[in-house]
Kinemage of the C-alpha trace (Angstrom):
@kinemage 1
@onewidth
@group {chain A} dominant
@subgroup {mainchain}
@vectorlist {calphas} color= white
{ca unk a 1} P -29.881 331.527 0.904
{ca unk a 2} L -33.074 329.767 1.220
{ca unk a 3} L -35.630 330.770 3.340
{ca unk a 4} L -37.831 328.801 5.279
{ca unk a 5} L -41.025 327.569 4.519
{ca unk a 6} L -40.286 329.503 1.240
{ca unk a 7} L -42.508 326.581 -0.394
{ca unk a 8} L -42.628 327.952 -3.843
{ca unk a 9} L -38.912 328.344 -4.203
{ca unk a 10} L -38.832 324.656 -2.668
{ca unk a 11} L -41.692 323.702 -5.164
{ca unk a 12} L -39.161 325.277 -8.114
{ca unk a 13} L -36.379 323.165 -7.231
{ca unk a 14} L -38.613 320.098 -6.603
{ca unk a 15} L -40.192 320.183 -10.324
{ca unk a 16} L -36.862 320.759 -12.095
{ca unk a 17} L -34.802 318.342 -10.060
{ca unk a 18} L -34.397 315.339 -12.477
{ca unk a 19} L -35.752 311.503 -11.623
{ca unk a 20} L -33.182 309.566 -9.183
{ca unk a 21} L -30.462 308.170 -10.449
{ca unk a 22} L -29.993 304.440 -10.924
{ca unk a 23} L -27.904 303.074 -8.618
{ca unk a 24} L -23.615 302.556 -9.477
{ca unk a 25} L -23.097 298.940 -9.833
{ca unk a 26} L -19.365 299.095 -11.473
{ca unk a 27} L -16.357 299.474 -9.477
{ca unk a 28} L -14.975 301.887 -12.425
{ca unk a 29} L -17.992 304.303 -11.883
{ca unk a 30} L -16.496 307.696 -11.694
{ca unk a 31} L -17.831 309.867 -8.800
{ca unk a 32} L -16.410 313.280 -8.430
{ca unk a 33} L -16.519 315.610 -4.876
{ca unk a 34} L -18.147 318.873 -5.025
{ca unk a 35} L -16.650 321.543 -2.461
{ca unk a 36} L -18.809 324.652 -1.706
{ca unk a 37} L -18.700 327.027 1.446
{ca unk a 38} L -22.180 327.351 1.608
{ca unk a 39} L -26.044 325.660 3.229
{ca unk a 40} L -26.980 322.328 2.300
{ca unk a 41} L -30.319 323.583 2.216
{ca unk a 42} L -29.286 326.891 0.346
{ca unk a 43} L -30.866 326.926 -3.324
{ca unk a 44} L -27.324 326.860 -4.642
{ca unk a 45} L -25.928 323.430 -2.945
{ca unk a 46} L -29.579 322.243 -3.599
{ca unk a 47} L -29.031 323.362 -7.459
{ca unk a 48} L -25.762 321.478 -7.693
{ca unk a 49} L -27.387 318.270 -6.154
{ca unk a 50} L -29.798 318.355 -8.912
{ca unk a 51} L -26.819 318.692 -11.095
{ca unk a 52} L -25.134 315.918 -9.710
{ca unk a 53} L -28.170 313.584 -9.856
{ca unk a 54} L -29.398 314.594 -13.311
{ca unk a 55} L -25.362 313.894 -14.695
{ca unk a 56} L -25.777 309.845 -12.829
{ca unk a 57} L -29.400 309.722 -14.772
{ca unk a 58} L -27.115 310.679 -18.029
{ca unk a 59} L -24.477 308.472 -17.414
{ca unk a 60} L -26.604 305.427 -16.037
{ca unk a 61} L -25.096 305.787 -12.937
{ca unk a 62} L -20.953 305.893 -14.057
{ca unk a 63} L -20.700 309.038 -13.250
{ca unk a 64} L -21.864 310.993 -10.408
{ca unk a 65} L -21.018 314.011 -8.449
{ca unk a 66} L -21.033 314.247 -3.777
{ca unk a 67} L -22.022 317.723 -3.022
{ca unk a 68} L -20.225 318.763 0.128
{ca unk a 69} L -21.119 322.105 1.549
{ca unk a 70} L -20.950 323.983 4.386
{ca unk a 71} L -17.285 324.111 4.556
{ca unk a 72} L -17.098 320.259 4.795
{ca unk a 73} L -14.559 319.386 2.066
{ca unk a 74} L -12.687 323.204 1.437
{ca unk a 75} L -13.222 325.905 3.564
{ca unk a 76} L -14.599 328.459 1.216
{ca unk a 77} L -11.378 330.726 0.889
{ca unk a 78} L -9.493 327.537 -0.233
{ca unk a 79} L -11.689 326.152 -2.829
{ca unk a 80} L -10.353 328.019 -5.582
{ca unk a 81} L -7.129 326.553 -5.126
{ca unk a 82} L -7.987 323.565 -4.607
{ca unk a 83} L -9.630 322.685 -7.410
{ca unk a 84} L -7.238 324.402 -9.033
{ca unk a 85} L -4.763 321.390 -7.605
{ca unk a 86} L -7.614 318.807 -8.799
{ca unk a 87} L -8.675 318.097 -4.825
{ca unk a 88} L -11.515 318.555 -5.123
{ca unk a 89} L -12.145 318.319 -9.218
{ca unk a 90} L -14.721 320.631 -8.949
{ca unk a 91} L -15.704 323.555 -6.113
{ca unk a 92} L -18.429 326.467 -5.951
{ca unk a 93} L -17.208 330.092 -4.266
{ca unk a 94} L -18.344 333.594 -4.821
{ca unk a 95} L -16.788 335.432 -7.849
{ca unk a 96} L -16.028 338.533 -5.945
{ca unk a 97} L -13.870 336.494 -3.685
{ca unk a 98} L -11.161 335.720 -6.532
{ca unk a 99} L -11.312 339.109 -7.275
{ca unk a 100} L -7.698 340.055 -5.367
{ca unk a 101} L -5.846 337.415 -8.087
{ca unk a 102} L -7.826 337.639 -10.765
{ca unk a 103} L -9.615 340.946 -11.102
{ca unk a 104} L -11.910 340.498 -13.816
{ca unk a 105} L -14.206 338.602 -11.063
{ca unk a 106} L -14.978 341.842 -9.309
{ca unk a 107} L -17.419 343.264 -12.175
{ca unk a 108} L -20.356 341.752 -9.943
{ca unk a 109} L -18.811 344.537 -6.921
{ca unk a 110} L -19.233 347.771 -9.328
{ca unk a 111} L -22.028 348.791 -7.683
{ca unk a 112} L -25.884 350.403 -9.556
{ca unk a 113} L -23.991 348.037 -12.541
{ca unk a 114} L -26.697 346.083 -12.945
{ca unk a 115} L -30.642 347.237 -11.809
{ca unk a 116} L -31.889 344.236 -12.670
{ca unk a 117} L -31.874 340.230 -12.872
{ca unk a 118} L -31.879 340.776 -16.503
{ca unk a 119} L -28.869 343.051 -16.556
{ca unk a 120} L -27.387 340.547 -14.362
{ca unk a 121} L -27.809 337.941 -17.164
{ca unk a 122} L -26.476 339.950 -19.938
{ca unk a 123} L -23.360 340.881 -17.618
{ca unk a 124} L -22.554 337.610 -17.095
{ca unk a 125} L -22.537 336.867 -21.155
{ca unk a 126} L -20.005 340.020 -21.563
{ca unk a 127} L -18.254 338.480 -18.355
{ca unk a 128} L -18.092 334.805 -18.853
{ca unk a 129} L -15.386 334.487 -21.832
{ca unk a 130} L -13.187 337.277 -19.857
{ca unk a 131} L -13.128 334.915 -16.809
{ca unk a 132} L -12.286 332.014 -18.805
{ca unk a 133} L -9.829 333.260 -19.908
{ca unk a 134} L -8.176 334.171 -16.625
{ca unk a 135} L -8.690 331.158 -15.241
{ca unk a 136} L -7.262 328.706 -18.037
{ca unk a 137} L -3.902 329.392 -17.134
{ca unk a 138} L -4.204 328.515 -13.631
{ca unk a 139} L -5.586 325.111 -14.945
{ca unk a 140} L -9.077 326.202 -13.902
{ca unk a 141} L -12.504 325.836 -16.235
{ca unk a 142} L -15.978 327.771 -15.771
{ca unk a 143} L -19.187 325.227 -15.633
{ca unk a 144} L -21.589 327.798 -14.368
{ca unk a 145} L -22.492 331.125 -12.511
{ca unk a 146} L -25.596 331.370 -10.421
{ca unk a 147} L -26.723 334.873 -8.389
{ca unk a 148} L -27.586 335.957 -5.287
{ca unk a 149} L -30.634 338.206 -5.168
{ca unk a 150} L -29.319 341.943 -5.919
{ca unk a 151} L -29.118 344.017 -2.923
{ca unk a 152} L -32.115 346.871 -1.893
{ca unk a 153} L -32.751 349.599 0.412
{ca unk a 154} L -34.269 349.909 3.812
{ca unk a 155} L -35.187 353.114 5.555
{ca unk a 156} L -37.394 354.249 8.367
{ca unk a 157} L -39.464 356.131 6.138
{ca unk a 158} L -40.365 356.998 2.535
{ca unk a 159} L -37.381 357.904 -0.201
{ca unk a 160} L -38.906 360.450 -2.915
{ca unk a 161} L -35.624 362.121 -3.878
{ca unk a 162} L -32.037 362.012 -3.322
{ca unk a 163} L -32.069 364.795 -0.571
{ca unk a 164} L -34.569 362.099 2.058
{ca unk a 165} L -31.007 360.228 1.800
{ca unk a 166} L -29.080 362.997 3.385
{ca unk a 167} L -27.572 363.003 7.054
{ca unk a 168} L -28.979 359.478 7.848
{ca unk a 169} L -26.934 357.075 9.069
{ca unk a 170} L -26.688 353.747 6.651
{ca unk a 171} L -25.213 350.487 7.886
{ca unk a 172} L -21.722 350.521 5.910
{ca unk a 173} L -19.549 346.974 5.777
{ca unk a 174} L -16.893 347.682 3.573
{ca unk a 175} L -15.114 350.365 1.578
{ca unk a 176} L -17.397 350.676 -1.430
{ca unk a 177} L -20.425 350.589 0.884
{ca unk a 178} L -18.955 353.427 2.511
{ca unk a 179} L -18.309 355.198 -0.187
{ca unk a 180} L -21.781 354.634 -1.617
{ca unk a 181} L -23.215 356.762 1.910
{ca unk a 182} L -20.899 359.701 1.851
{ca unk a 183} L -21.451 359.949 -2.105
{ca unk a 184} L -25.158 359.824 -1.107
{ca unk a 185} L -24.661 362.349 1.808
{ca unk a 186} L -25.440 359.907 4.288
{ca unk a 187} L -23.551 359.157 7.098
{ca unk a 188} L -21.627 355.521 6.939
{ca unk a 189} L -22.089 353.438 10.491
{ca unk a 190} L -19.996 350.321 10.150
{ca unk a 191} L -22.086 347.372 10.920
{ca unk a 192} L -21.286 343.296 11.225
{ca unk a 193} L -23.972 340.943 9.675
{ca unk a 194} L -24.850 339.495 13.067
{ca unk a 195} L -25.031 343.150 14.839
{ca unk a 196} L -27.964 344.502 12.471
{ca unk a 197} L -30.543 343.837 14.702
{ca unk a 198} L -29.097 345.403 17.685
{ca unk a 199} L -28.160 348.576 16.043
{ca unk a 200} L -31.549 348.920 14.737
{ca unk a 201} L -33.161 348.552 17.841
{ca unk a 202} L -30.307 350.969 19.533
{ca unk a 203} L -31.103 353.920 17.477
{ca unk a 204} L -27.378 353.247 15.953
{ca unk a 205} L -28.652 353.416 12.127
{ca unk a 206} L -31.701 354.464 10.284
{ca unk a 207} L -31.127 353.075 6.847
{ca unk a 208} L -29.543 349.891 5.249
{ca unk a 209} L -28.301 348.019 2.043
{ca unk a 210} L -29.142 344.357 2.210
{ca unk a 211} L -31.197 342.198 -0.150
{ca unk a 212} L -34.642 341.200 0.554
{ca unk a 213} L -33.309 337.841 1.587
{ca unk a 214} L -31.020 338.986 4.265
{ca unk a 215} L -34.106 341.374 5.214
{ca unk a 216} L -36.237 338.862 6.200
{ca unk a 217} L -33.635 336.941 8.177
{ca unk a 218} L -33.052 339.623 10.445
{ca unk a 219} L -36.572 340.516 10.578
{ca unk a 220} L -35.874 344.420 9.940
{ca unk a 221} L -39.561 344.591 9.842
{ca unk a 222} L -39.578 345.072 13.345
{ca unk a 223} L -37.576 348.623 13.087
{ca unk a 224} L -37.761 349.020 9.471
{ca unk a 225} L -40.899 350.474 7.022
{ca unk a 226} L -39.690 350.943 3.485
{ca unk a 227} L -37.787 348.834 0.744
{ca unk a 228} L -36.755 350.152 -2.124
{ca unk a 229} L -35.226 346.750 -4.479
{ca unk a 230} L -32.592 348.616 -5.863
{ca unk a 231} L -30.541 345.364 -7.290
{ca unk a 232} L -27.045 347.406 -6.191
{ca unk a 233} L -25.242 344.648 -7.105
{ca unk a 234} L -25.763 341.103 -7.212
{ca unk a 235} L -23.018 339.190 -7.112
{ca unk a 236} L -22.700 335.616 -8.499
{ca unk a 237} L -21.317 332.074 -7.096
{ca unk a 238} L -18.968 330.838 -9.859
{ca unk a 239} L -18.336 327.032 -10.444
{ca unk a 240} L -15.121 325.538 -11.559
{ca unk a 241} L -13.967 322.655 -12.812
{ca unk a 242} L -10.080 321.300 -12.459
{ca unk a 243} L -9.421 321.642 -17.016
{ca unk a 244} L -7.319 318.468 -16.584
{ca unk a 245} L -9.428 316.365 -14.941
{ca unk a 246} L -12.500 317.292 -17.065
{ca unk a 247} L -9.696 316.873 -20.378
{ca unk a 248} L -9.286 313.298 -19.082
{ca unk a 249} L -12.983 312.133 -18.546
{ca unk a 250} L -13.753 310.123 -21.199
{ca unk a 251} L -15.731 312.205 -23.954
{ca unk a 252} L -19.254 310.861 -23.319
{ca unk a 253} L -18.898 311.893 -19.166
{ca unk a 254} L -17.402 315.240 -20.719
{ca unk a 255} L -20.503 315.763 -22.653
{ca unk a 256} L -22.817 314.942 -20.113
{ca unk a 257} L -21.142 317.033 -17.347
{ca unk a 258} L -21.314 319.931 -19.901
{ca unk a 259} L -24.666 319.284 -20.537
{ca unk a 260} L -26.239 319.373 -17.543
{ca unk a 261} L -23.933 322.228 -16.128
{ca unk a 262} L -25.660 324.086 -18.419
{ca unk a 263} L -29.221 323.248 -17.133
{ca unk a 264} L -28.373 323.682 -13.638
{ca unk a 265} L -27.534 327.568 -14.810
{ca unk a 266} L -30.765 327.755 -16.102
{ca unk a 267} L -32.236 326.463 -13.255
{ca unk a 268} L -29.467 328.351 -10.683
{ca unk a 269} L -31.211 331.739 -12.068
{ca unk a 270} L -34.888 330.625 -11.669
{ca unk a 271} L -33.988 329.349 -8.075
{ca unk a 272} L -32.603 333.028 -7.719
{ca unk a 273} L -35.424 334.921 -9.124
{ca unk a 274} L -37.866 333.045 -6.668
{ca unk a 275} L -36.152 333.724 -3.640
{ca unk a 276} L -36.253 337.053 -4.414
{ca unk a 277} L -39.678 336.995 -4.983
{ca unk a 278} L -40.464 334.846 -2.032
{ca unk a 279} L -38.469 337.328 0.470
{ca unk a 280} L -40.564 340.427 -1.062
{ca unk a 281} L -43.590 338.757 -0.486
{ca unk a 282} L -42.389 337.933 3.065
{ca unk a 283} L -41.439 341.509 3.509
{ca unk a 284} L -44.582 342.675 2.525
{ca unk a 285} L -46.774 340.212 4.141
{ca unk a 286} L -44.684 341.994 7.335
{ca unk a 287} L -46.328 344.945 6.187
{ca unk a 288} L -43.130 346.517 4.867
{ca unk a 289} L -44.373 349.157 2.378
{ca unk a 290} L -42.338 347.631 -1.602
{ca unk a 291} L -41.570 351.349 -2.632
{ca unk a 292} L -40.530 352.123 -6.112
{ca unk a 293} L -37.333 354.317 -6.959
{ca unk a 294} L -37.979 357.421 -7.415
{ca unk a 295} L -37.014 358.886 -10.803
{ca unk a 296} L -34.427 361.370 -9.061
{ca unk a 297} L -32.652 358.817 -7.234
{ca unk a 298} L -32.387 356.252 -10.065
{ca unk a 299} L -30.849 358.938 -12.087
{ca unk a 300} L -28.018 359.822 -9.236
{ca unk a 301} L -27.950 355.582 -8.808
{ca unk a 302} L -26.910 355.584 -12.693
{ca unk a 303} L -24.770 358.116 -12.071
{ca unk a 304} L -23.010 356.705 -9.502
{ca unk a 305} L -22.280 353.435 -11.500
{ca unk a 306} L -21.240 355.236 -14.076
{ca unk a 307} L -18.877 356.542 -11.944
{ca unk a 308} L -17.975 352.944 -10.219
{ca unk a 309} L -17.564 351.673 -13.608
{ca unk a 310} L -15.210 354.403 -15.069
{ca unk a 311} L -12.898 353.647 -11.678
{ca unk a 312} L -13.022 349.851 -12.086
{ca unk a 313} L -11.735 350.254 -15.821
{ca unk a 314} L -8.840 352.579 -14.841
{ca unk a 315} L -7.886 350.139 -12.386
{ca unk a 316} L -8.477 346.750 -14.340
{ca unk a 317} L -7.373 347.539 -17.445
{ca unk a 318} L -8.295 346.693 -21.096
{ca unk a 319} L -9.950 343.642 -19.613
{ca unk a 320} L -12.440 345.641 -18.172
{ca unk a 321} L -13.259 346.848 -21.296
{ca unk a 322} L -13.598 343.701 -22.636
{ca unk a 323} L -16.452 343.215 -20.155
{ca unk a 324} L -17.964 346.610 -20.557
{ca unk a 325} L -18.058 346.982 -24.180
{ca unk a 326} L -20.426 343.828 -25.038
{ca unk a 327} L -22.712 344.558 -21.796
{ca unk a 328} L -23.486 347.934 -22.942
{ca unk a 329} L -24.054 347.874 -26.471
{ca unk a 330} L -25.580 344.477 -26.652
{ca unk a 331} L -29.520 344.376 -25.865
């Protein structure tokens, strides 16, 4: 999500997007759609755009990709499926949504995983050949993965230890949120997206788990005193490719797309890292008090994955393992 007048996140994507593209003068000039569920102006359509552009500057204009987001093309749910069919050759959707048929994709949902953007990063190199491998028989290929900042902690007042955590009531909004609150001793309060802001200002919660971004869209500044960025989880938008149609470019258009797919994830988790700088600034500039986590809570936090992560495995599999293994022994 981008924010607005985030201007440094803007500036980010600005400075890496690559110099226009020349324009396609050949009938045979290959131009592929792009199907994504999510905000034009979102740094993640915006990252693909620079993808797209930076691929017709490689390919002096032969080859070129058409972004389509915000549902335009696939609606989100559909997209996996659909590129799966080659219509659209190539889609963006959240890797926690493909979860149900291929569960490797739900490591981003084990939640106090990852603490960091960093863990994030080495997750998704013990993750990436696991998914692939999934995928490929469904005639599906993996380009890229780009996050979403990882989700925090808002409260009413200061958190110093686990026991601050107990009997409030925490916005809940699915099961493992819920669990998360009665594991903590809090009490869960099951809360839509849109109805934050009126159950803050009811009295109906005193706590929630959001990122900063979502924070500063619903202005919980105006309830809200404390944020604690936990990174709970941060889950990651995967983009695939159709393996047939990408098996049938011709080998210099296959090179390039490769190419630049891998710039755009380099740029995908800058993009990220700024807007979750950009929306703690914000949050503090609100005069939201940026609390560290206490050393008590962190430790029940890395117990509690731990404990996530144990669970996932039993009910994944070896694959799981496969995931695990690397992303905790490799630094």
């Amino acid at each position: 999500m981008l924010l607005a007048g985030t201007a440094s996140l803007a500036g980010l994507l600005t400075a890496l997007r690559p110099a226009s593209a020349a324009p396609q003068g050949s009938a045979a000039a290959t131009r592929w759609p792009v199907a994504t569920g999510y905000r034009a102006e979102g740094y993640h359509a915006r990252n693909l755009q620079a993808m797209g552009e930076a691929l017709a500057q490689a390919s002096g204009g032969a080859f070129s990709l058409e972004v389509r987001a915000d549902n335009s093309l696939v609606p989100m749910a559909g997209i996996p499926a659909a590129v799966a069919g080659g219509q659209p050759p190539l889609g963006e959707a959240i890797m926690t949504g493909l979860s149900r048929r291929w569960p490797v994709c739900g490591a981003d949902a084990v939640p106090f995983l990852t603490r960091s953007l960093d863990d994030a990063q080495r997750l998704w190199r013990a993750q990436r050949p696991v998914v692939e491998a999934a995928l490929a028989p469904a005639g599906l290929g993996v380009l890229l993965a780009v996050p979403w900042p990882g989700q925090g902690l808002y409260t009413r007042q200061a958190v110093t230890s686990p026991e601050d955590l107990r009997g409030l009531r925490i916005r809940t909004y699915n099961p493992t949120t819920v669990r998360i609150a009665e594991l903590l001793g809090a009490t869960p309060v099951d809360v839509p997206m849109a109805g934050i802001g009126q159950a803050l200002a009811e009295g109906r919660i005193d706590a929630l788990i959001t990122s900063a971004v979502t924070g500063v869209e619903q202005q919980v500044w105006r309830w809200l005193t404390h944020f604690q960025d936990l990174n709970a989880w941060m889950p990651k938008n995967l983009v695939m490719v159709n393996a047939a149609a990408l098996k049938a470019l011709p080998a210099p258009h296959r090179e390039a797309l490769l190419r630049v797919a891998t710039d755009a994830e380099a740029r995908g988790w800058a993009a990220c890292r700024q807007a979750g700088q950009d929306a703690l600034a914000t949050l503090q500039a609100n005069r939201m008090s940026l609390d560290a986590t206490p050393p008590p809570l962190a430790r029940q936090l890395q117990r509690l994955g731990e404990r996530f992560s144990r669970e996932w495995v039993r009910e994944v599999g070896p694959q799981a393992n496969a995931i695990f293994i690397p992303y905790y022994t490799q630094s």
